[in-house]
C-alpha positions as CSV (number, residue, x, y, z in Angstrom):
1,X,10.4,61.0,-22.0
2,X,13.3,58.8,-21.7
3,X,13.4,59.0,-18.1
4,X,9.4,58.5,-17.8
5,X,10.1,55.1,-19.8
6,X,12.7,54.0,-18.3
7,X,10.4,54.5,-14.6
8,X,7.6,52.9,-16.3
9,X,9.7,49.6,-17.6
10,X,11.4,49.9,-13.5
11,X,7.4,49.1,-12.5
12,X,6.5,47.0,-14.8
13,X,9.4,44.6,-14.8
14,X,8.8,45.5,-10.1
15,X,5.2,43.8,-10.7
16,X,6.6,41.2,-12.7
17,X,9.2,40.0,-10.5
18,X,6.5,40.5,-7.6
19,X,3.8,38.3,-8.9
20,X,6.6,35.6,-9.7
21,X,7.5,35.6,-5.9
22,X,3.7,35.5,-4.9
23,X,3.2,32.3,-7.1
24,X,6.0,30.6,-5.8
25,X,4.9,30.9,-2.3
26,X,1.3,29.8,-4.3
27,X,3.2,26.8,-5.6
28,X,5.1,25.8,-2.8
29,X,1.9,25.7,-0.2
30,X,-0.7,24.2,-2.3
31,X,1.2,21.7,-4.6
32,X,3.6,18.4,-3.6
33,X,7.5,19.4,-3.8
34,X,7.5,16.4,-6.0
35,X,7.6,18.7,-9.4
36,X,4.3,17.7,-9.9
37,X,2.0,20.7,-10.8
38,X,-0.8,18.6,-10.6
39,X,-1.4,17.2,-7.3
40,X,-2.8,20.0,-4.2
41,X,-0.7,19.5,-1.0
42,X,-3.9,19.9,0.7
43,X,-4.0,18.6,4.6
44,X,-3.6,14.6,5.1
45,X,-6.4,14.2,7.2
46,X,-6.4,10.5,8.9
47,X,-10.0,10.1,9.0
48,X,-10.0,10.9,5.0
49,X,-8.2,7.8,4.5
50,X,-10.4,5.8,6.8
51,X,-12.8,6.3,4.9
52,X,-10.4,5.6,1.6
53,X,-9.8,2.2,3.5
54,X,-13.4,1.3,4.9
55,X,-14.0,-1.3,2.1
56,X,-11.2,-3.1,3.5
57,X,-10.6,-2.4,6.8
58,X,-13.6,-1.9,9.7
59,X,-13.5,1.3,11.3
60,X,-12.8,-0.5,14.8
61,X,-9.8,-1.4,13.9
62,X,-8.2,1.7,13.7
63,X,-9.5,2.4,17.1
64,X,-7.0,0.3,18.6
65,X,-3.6,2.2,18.5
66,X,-1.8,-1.5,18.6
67,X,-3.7,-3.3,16.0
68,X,-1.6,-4.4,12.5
69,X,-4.3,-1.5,10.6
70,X,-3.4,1.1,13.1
71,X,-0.1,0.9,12.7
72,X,0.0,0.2,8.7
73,X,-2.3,3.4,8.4
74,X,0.3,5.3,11.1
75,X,3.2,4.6,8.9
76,X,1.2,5.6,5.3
77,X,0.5,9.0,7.3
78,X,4.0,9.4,9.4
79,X,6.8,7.5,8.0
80,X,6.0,6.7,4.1
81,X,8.2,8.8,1.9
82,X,5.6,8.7,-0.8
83,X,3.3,10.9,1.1
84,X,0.4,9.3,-0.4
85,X,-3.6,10.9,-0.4
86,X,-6.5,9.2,-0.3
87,X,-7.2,9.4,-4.0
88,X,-3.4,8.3,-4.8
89,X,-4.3,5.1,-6.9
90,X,-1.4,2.4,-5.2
91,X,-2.9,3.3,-1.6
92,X,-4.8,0.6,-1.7
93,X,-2.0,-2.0,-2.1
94,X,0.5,-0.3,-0.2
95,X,-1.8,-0.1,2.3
96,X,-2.5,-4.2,2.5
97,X,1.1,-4.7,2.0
98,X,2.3,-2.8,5.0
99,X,-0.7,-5.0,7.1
100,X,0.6,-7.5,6.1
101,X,3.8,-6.3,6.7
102,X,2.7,-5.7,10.2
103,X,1.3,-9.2,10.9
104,X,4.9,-11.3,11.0
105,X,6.1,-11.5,13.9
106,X,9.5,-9.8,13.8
107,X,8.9,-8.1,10.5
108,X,11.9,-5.8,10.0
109,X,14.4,-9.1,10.5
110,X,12.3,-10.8,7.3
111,X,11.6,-7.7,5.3
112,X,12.7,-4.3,4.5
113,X,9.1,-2.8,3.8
114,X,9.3,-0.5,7.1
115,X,12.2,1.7,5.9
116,X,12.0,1.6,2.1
117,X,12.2,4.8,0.8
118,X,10.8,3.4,-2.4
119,X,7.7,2.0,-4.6
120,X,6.0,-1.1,-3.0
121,X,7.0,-2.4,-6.2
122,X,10.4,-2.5,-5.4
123,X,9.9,-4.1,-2.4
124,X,11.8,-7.4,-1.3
125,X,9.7,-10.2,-2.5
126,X,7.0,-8.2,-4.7
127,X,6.3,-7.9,-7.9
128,X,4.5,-5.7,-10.3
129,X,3.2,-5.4,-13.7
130,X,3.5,-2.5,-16.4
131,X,1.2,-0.5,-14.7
132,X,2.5,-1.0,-11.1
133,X,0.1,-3.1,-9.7
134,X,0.8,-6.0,-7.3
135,X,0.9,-9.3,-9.1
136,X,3.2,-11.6,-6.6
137,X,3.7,-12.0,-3.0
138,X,6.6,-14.7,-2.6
139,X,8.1,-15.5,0.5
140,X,9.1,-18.6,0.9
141,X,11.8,-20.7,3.2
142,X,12.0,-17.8,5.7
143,X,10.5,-19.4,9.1
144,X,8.6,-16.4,9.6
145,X,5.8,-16.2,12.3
146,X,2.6,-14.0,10.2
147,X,-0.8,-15.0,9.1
148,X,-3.2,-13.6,6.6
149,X,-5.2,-10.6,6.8
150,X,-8.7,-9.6,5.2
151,X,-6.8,-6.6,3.9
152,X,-5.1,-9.2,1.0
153,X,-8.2,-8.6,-0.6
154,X,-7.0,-5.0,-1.4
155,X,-4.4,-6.7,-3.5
156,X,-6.7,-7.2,-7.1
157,X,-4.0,-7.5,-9.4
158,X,-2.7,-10.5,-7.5
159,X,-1.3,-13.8,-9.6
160,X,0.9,-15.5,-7.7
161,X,1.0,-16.1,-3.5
162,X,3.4,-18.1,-2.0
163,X,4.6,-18.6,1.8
164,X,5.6,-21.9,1.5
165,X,7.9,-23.2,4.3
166,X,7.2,-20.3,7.0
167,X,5.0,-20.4,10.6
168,X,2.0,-18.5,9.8
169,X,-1.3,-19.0,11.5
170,X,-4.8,-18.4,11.7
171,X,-7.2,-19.2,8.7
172,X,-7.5,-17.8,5.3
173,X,-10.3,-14.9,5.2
174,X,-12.9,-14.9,2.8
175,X,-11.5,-11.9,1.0
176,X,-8.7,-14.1,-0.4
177,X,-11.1,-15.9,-2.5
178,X,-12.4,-13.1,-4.3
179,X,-8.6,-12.5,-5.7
180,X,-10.0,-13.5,-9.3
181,X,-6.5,-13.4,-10.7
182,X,-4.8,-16.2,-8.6
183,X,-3.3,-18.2,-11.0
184,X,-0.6,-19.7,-8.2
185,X,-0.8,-20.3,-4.7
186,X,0.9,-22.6,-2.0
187,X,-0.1,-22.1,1.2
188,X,2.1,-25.1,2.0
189,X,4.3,-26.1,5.5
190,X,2.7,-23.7,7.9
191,X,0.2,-23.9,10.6
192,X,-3.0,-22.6,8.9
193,X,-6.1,-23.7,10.5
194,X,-10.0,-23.5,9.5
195,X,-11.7,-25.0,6.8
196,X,-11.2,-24.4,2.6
197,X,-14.3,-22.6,1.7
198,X,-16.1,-23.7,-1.5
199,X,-15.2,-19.8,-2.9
200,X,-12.5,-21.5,-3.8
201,X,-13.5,-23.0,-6.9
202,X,-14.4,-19.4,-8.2
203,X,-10.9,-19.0,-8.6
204,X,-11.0,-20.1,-12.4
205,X,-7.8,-18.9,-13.4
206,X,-5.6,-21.2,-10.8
207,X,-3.4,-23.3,-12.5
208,X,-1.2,-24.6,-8.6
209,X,-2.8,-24.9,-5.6
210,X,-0.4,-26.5,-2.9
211,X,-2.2,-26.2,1.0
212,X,-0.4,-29.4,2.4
213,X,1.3,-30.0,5.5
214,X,-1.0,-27.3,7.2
215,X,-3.6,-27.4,10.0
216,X,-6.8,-27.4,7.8
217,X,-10.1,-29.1,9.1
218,X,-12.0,-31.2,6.5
């Protein structure tokens, strides 16, 4: 009888090590190595953060393999260390960061974004609140060469925006008016051009507004 238990514990204890084994092969395939048990390593499939994107980006965009989206969205999928999914809730910021990122002209001399290996709030002239969302984007004195992409609208959380004394171009998309938050900008010293919407006077909570010694028509 002895014997017959001792067989029976041998299986039991067989099965037990067994099904251990199968779920850590389980738990290894379908979750993150992150020691999150949470979160399924399912497939990054590109077109599933298109569509993730689409309210800030156009689709044509990312058909050109050059364009500052293309190449943001390329580094989220192939470089990022963060590994992000669609559904990760700082996509969308890290996302318009890196666009921007990607719009100065000889970014990795001016920032460090490209080979961080950590949280975009930790980034070189970024910074967050409590809950990790993007409230300031200050660089200022640099004599960078960038401009200002409809992504910044991806930015909600954002307070303060400052790229005073740099060489950035172009005009200021309509998305950056419907930052609610702006409490602080100063577009000043660049080479903006366009026009100042009207949108601008929705932004009720700015306390400094500084576009001088720009391009600005009107």
């Amino acid at each position: 009888t002895l014997c017959v238990s001792c067989v029976v514990l041998l299986i039991v204890v067989g099965i037990l090590v067994a099904l251990a084994f199968m779920f850590g092969l389980y738990e290894s395939f379908f979750f993150k190595n992150d020691g999150s048990n949470t979160t399924p390593s399912l497939p990054r499939i590109k077109d599933d953060f298109k569509t993730a994107l689409a309210h800030l980006t156009d689709a044509v965009y990312f058909s050109s393999p050059l364009s500052v989206q293309s190449r943001a969205l390329n580094w989220i999928l192939d470089t990022d260390p963060l590994q992000l999914y669609p559904d990760d809730d700082n996509l969308i910021q890290r996302y318009a960061l890196m666009v921007i990122y990607f719009t100065i002209d000889s970014s990795d001399t001016i920032l460090d974004w490209e080979t961080s290996l950590t949280h975009e709030c930790e980034w070189e002239s970024i910074s967050c609140d409590e809950g990790n969302n993007v409230t300031e984007f200050v660089l200022e004195g640099r004599s960078s060469r960038g401009s200002i992409p409809s992504e910044i609208g991806g930015l909600s959380s954002l307070k303060r925006f400052s790229i005073l004394e740099n060489a950035w171009e172009g005009s200021i998309p309509s998305d950056f008016y419907e930052l609610a938050l702006l409490e602080y900008v100063d577009l000043s010293r660049n080479f903006l051009t366009g026009t100042i919407a009207e949108a601008i006077g929705d932004l009720i909570h700015l306390k400094k507004l500084d576009l001088g010694y720009n391009d600005f028509e009107g």
